[in-house]
PADO-829500 format. One record per residue: residue in one letter; y, x, z of N, C-alpha, C, O in turn; residue number from 1. Coordinates in Angstrom, 1 decimal, decimal comma, padded with zeros to 4 digits. Each point is the difference from the previous one (the first is absolute). Example, Ala and Ser with C-alpha at 12.3 -4.5 7.8 and 13.67 -1.06 7.14 Angstrom:
PT residu   n.py   n.px   n.pz  ca.py  ca.px  ca.pz   c.py   c.px   c.pz   o.py   o.px   o.pz num
PT      a -005,7  013,2  007,8  001,2 -000,9  000,0  001,2  000,9  000,0  000,0  001,0  000,7   1
PT      s  001,1 -001,4 -001,4  001,1  000,9  000,0  001,1 -000,8  000,8  001,1  000,5  000,1   2
***
This chain:
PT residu   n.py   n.px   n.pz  ca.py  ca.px  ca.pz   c.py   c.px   c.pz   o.py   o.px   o.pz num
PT      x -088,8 -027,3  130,5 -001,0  000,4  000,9  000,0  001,5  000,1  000,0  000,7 -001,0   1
PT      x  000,0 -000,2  002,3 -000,1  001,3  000,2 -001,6  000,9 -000,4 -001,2 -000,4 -000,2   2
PT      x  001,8  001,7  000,0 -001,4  000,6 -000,4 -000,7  000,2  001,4 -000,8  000,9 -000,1   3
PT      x  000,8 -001,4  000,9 -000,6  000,2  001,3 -001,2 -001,3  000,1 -001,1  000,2  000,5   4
PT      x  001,7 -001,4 -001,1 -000,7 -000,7  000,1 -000,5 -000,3 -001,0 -000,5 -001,1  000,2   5
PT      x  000,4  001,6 -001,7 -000,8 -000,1 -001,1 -001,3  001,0  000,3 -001,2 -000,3 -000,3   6
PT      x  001,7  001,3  001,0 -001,0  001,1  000,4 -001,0 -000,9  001,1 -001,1  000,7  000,1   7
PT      x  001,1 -001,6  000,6 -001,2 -000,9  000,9 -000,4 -000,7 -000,6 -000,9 -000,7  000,6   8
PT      x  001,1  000,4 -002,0 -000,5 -000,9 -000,6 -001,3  000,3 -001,0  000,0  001,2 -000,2   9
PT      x -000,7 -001,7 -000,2 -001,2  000,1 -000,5  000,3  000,1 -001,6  001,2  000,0 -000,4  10
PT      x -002,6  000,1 -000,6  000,1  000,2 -001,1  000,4 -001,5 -000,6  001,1 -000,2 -000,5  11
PT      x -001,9 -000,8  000,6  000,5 -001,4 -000,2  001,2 -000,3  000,6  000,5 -001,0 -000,7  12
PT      x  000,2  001,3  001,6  001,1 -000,5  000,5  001,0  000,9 -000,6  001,1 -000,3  000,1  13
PT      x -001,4  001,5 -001,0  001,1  000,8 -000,4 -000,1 -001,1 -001,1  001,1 -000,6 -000,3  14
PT      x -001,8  000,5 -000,2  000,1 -000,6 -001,6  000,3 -001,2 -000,1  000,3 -000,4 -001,1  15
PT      x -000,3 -000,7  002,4  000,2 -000,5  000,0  002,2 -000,6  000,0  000,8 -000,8 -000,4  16
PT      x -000,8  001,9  001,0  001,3  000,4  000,5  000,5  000,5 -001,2  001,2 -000,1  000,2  17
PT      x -001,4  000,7 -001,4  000,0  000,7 -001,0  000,7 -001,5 -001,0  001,1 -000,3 -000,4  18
PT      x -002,6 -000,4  000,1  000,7 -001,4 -000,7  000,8 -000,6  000,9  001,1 -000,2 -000,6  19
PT      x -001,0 -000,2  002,0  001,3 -001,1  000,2  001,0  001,1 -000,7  000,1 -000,3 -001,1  20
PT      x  000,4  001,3  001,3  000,9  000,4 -000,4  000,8  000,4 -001,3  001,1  000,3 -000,3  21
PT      x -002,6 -000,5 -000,5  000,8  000,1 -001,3  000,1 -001,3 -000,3  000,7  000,0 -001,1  22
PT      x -001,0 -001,4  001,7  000,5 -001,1 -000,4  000,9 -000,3  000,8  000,6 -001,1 -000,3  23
PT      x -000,1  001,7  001,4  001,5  000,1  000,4  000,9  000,9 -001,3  000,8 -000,8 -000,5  24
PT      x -000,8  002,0  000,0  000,3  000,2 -001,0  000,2 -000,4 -001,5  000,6  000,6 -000,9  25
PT      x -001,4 -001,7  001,0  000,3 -000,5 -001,0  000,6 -001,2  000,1  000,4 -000,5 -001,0  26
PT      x -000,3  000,1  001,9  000,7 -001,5  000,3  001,6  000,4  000,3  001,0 -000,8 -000,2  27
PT      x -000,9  002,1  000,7  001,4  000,6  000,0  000,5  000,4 -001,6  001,0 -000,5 -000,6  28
PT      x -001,6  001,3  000,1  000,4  000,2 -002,0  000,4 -001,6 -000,4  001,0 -000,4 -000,7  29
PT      x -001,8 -000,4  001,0  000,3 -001,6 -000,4  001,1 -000,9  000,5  000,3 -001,1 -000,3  30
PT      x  000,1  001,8  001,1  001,2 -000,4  000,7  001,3  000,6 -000,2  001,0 -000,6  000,4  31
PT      x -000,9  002,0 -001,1  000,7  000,9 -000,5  000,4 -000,5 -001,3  001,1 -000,1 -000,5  32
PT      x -002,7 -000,1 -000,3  000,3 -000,4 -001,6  001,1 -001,3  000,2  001,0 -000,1 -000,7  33
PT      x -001,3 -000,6  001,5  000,9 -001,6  000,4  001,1 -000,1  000,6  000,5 -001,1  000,2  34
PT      x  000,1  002,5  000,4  000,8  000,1  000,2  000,5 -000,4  001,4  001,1  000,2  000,5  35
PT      x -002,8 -001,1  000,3  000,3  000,0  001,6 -000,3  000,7  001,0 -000,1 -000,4  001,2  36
PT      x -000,1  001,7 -001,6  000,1  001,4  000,7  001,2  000,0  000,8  000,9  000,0 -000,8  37
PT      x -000,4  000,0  002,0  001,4  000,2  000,6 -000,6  001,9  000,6  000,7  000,9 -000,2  38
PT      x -001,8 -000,7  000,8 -000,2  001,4  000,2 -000,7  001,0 -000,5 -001,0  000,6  000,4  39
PT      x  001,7 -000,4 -001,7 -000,8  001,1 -001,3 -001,1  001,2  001,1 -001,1  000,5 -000,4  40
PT      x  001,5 -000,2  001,5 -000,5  001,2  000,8 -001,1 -000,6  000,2 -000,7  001,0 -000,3  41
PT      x  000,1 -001,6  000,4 -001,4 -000,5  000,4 -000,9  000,5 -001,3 -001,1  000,4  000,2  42
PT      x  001,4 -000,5 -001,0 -000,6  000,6 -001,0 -000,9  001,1 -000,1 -001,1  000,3 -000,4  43
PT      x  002,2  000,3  001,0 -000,3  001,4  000,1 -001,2  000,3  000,9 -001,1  000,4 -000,2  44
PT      x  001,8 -001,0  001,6 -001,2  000,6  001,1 -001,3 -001,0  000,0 -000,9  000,2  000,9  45
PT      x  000,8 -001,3 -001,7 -001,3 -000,6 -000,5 -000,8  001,0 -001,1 -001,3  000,2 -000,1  46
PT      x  002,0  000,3 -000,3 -000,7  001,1 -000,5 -000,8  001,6  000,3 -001,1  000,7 -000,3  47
PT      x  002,3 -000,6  000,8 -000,5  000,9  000,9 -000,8 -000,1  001,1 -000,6  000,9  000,4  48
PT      x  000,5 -002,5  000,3 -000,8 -000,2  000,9 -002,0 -000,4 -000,9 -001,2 -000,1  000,3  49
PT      x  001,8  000,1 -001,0 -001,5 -000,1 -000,9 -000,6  001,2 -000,4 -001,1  000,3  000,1  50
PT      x  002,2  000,7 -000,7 -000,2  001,6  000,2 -000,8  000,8  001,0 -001,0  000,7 -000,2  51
PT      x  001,7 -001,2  001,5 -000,5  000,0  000,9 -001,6 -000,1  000,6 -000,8  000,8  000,5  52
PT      x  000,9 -002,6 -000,8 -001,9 -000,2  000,5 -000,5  000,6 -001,1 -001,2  000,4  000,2  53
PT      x  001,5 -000,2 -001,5 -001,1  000,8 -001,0 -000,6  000,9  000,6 -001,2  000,0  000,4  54
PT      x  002,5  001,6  000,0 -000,1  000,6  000,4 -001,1  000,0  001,7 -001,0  000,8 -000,1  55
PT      x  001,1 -001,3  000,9 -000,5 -000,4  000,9 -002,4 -000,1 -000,2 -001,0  000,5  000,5  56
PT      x  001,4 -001,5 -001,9 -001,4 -000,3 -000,2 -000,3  001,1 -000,9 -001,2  000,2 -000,2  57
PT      x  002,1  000,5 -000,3 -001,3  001,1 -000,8 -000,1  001,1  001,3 -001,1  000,3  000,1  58
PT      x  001,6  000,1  000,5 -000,3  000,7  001,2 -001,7 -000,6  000,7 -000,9  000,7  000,2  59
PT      x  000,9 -001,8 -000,1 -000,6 -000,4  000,8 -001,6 -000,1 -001,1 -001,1  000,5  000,4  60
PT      x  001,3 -001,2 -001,8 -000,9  000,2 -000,8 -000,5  001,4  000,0 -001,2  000,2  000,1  61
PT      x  001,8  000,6 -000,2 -000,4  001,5 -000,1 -000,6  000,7  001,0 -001,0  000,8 -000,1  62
PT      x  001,7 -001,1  001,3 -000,6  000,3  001,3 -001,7 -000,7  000,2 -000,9  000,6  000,6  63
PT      x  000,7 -001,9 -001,1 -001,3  000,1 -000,3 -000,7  000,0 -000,9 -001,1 -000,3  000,2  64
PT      x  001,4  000,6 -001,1 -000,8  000,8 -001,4 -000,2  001,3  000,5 -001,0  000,6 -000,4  65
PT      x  001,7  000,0  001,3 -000,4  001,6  000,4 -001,2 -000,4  000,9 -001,1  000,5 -000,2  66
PT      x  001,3 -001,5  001,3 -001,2 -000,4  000,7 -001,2 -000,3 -000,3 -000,8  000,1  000,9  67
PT      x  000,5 -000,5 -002,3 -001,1  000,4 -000,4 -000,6  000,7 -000,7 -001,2  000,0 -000,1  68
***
């Protein structure tokens, strides 16, 4: 998911978006430990793509803690 459209998304929908993806990340490590990983790269940018919406939701947490 692009940062374009993490950025339209709300505080529940980032967090939301936050867990599916680390339970995409973890269902990929469990497919690695088992050896039915065929694309180790996904790895990576599941991670990064979680990096990502973090990043995303503390922007937006902060932006309204400053609002009040």
């Amino acid at each position: 998911m692009k940062t374009a459209e993490l950025r339209q998304k709300d505080v529940a929908g980032l967090q939301a978006e936050v867990k599916e993806l680390q339970k995409a990340h973890f269902n990929l490590r469990m497919q690695k430990a088992t050896q039915q990983l065929n694309n180790t790269a996904q790895l990576g940018q599941t991670r990064r793509a979680i990096a990502r919406a973090k990043t995303v939701l503390a922007e937006k947490q902060a932006a309204a803690a400053s609002k009040e």
